[in-house]
LUMTOR-938382 format. One record per residue (C-alpha): residue in three letters; x, y, z. Coordinates in steps of 0.05 Angstrom, whole numbers, padded with zeros to 5 digits, always signed. Example, Ala and Ser with C-alpha at 12.3 -4.5 7.8 and 13.67 -1.06 7.14 Angstrom:
// LUMTOR-938382
Ala+00246-00090+00156;Ser+00273-00021+00143;
END
This chain:
// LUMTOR-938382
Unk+01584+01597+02054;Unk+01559+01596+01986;Unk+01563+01666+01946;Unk+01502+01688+01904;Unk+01519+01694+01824;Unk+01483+01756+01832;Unk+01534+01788+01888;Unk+01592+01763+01849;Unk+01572+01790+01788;Unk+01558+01858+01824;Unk+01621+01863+01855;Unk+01662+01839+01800;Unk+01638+01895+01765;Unk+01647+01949+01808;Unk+01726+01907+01826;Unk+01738+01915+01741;Unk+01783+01961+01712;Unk+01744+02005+01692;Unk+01764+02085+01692;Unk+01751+02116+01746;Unk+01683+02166+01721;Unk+01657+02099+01700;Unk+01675+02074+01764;Unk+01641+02127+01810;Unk+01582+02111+01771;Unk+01581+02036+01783;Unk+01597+02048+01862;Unk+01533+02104+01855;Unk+01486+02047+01832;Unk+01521+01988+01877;Unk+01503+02041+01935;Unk+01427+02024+01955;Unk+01457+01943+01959;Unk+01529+01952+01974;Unk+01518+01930+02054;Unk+01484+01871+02038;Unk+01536+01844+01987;Unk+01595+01862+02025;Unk+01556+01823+02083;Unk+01558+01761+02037;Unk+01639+01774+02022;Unk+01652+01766+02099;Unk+01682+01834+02089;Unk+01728+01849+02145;Unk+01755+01919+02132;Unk+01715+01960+02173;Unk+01730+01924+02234;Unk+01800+01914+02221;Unk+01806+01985+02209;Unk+01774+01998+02277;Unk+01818+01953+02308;Unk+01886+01981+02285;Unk+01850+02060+02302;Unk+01835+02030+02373;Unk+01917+01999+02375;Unk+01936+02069+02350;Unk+01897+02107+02396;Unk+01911+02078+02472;Unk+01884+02141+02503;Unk+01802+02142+02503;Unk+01790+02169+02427;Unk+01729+02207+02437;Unk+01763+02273+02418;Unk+01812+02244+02362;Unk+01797+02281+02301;Unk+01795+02215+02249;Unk+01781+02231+02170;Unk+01750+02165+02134;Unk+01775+02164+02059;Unk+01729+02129+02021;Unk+01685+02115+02072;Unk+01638+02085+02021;Unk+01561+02079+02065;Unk+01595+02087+02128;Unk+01606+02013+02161;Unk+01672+02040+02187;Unk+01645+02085+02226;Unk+01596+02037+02258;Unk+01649+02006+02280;Unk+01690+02070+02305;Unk+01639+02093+02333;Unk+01614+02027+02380;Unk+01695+02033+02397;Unk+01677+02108+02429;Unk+01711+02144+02363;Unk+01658+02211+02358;Unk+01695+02262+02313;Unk+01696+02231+02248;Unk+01694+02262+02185;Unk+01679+02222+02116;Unk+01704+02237+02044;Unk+01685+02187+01987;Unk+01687+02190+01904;Unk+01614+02169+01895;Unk+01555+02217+01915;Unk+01518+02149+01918;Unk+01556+02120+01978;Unk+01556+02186+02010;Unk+01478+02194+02016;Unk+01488+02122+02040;Unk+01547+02146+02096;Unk+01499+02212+02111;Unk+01440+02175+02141;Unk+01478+02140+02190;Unk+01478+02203+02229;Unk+01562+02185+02253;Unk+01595+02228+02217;Unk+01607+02315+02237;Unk+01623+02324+02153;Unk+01614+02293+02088;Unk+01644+02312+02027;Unk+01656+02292+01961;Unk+01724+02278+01945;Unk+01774+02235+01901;Unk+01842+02218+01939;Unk+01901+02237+01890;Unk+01855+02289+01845;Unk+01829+02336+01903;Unk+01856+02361+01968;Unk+01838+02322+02030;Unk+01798+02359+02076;Unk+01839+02339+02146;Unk+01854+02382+02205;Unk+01927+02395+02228;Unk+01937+02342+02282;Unk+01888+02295+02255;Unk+01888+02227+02234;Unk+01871+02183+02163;Unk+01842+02115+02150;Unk+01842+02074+02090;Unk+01831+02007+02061;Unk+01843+01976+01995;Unk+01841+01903+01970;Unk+01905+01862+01953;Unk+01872+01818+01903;Unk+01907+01810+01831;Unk+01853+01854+01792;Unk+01871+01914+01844;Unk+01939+01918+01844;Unk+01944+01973+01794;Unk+01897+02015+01835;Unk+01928+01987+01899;Unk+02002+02019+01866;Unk+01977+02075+01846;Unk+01949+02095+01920;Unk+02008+02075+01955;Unk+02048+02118+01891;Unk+01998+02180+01925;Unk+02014+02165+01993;Unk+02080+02167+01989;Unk+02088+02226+01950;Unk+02044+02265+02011;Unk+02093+02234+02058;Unk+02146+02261+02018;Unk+02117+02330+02013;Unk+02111+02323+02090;Unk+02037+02332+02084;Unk+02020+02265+02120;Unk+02063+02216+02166;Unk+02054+02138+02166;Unk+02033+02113+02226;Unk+02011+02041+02203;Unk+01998+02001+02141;Unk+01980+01926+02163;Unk+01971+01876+02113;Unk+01917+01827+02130;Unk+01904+01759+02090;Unk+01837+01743+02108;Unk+01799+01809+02076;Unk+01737+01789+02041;Unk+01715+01725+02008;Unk+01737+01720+01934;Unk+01689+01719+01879;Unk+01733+01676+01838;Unk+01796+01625+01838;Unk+01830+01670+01809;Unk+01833+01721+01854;Unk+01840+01676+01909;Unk+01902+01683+01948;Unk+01939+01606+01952;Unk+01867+01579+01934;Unk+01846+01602+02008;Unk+01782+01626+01978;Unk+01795+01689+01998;Unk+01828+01753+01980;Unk+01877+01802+02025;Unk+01882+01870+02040;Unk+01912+01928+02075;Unk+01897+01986+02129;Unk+01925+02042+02133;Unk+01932+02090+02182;Unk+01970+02152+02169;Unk+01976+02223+02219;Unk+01969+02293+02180;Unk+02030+02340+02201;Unk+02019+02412+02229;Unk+02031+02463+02188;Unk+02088+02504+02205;Unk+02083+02573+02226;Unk+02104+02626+02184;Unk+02164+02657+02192;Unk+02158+02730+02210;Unk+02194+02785+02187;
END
């Protein structure tokens, strides 16, 4: 399918290295058309995140407390929810996206937040999803998530449950970025379980 100029130069904007306030504010304005570019990438994240929650979760999911990190305008949980996911929570950098995720109506909380600079909002018990592209211009923000992950895991904060890498992510907006000049790009879910917090030890 042939990709619009327009979409490519959108999201290989928003896909630059830019720092991350100037970031936030590119996702802000991408929000009002981010659905309907992401439709033109053949993005597959949201339902491959679904998927690997549903493989995760063989017991019926309706109570599983699930926190959405960057859950950008909320096609994730679309998909979580037509899988019979109802207690989802949502966290994202840009206000932007989150006015986007709020009028879905899926999601019990929304709150701003920036993985790595502020605390995650998560239950005891509860589970995390994330996505993130494998693509060459993302693999310093790709390292330095997976650098944040791990060093919750080490703290014991969080516990990996999955990370799947998937090679057929979104459509790439250049040859560059292609993966083995596939025409598209790869990514990775992943799916990680936040540990109970010990009791405290009396006396």
């Amino acid at each position: 399918m042939w990709l619009p100029a327009a979409v490519r130069e959108r999201v290989a904007a928003v896909h630059g290295g830019a720092a991350l306030p100037e970031r936030l504010r590119q996702y802000d304005g991408w929000a009002a058309r981010y659905e309907q570019d992401v439709a033109a990438l053949e993005y597959r994240a949201p339902h491959l995140a679904a998927a690997s929650l549903s493989f995760v979760f063989p017991a019926p999911p309706a109570g599983a407390r699930l926190l959405d990190v960057a859950c950008g305008t909320g096609l994730v949980a679309r998909e979580l929810h037509r899988r019979g996911f109802r207690c989802l929570h949502g966290v994202d950098g840009s206000a932007g996206m989150l006015e986007q995720a709020r009028s879905t109506g899926l999601y019990r909380q929304l709150q701003r937040c920036v993985l790595g600079q502020e605390p995650l909002p998560v239950p005891p018990g509860g589970f995390l999803c994330l996505t993130t592209r494998s693509n060459p211009s993302n693999l310093q923000y790709k390292a330095e998530l997976e650098a944040v992950l791990e060093k919750l895991e080490r703290q014991g904060a969080w516990q990996k449950v999955l990370a799947q890498e998937v090679e057929r992510w979104e459509r790439a907006t250049s040859e560059e970025e292609s993966t083995q000049g596939t025409g598209y790009i790869s990514g990775v879910v992943y799916i990680y379980r936040k540990c109970p917090v010990p009791p405290l030890e009396e006396g």
